[in-house]
C-alpha positions in Angstrom: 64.6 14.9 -2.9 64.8 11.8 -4.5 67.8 10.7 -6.8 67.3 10.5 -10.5 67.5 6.7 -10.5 64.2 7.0 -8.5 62.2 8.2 -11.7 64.5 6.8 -14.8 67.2 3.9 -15.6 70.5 5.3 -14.7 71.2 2.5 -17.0 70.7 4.2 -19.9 74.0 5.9 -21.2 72.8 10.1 -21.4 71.3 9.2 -18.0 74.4 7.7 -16.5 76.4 10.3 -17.7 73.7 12.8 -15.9 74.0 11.4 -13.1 77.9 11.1 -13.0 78.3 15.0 -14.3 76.1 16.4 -12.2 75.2 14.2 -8.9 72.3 11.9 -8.6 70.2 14.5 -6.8 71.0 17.0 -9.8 72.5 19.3 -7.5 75.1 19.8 -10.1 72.9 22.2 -12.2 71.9 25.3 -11.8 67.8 25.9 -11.4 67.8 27.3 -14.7 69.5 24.7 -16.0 66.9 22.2 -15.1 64.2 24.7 -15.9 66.1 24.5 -19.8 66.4 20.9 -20.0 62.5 20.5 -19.0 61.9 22.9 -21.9 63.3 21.0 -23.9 62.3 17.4 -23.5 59.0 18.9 -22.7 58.6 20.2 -26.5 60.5 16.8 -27.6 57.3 15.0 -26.0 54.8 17.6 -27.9 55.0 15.4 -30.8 53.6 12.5 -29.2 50.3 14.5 -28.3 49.2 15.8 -31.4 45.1 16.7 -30.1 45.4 18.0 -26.4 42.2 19.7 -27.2 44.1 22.7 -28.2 41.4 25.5 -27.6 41.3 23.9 -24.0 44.9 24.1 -23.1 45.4 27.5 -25.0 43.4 29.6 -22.9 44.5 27.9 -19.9 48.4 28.8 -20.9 47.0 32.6 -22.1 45.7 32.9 -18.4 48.7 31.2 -16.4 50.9 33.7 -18.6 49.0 36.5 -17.4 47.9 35.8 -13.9 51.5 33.7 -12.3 54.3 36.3 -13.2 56.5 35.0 -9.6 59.1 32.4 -10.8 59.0 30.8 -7.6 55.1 30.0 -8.5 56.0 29.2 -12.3 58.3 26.7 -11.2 55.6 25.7 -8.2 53.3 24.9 -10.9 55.8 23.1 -12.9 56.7 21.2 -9.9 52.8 19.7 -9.6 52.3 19.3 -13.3 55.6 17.1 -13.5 54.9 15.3 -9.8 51.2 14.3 -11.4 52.8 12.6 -14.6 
C-alpha cells in the first residue's frame, strides 16, 4: 500500500490534515469510510464529464448492479477502475 502522498500533495491543507487524522496509509478509516469518501468525490468529479456516452455507461452500471452483488468484488472493481485513472 502506498501512502497518500504517493498519489496527491500532502501539501494541500484537507490533504495534510488527512493524512495527520488518519495515517498516511489511511489506516485510520474504516473500509466504509473510504468507500463514502470515493462516493463522494466521485459524484463531485461527475460535473466535469458531462457526455460519457450515457447510453454506454448506463447499461454497463444496470448489468454490474445486477450481476456483482459480493462487496468484496464491488470494491474489487472499484479498486481497478481507480488504479487505471
Amino acid at each position: 500500500m502506498k501512502p497518500i502522498g504517493y498519489y496527491v500533495d500532502t501539501k494541500i491543507p484537507v490533504v495534510g490534515e488527512i493524512e495527520q487524522s488518519f495515517g498516511s496509509c489511511l489506516q485510520g478509516l474504516t473500509k466504509e469510510q473510504k468507500i463514502y469518501l470515493v462516493f463522494n468525490l466521485a459524484g463531485n468529479l461527475e460535473d466535469s464529464f458531462p457526455y460519457v456516452h450515457p447510453a454506454n455507461i448506463e447499461e454497463l452500471c444496470s448489468k454490474i448492479n445486477k450481476e456483482i452483488s459480493e462487496e468484496s468484488d464491488a470494491i474489487g472493481l472499484m479498486k481497478a477502475l481507480v488504479n487505471s485513472l
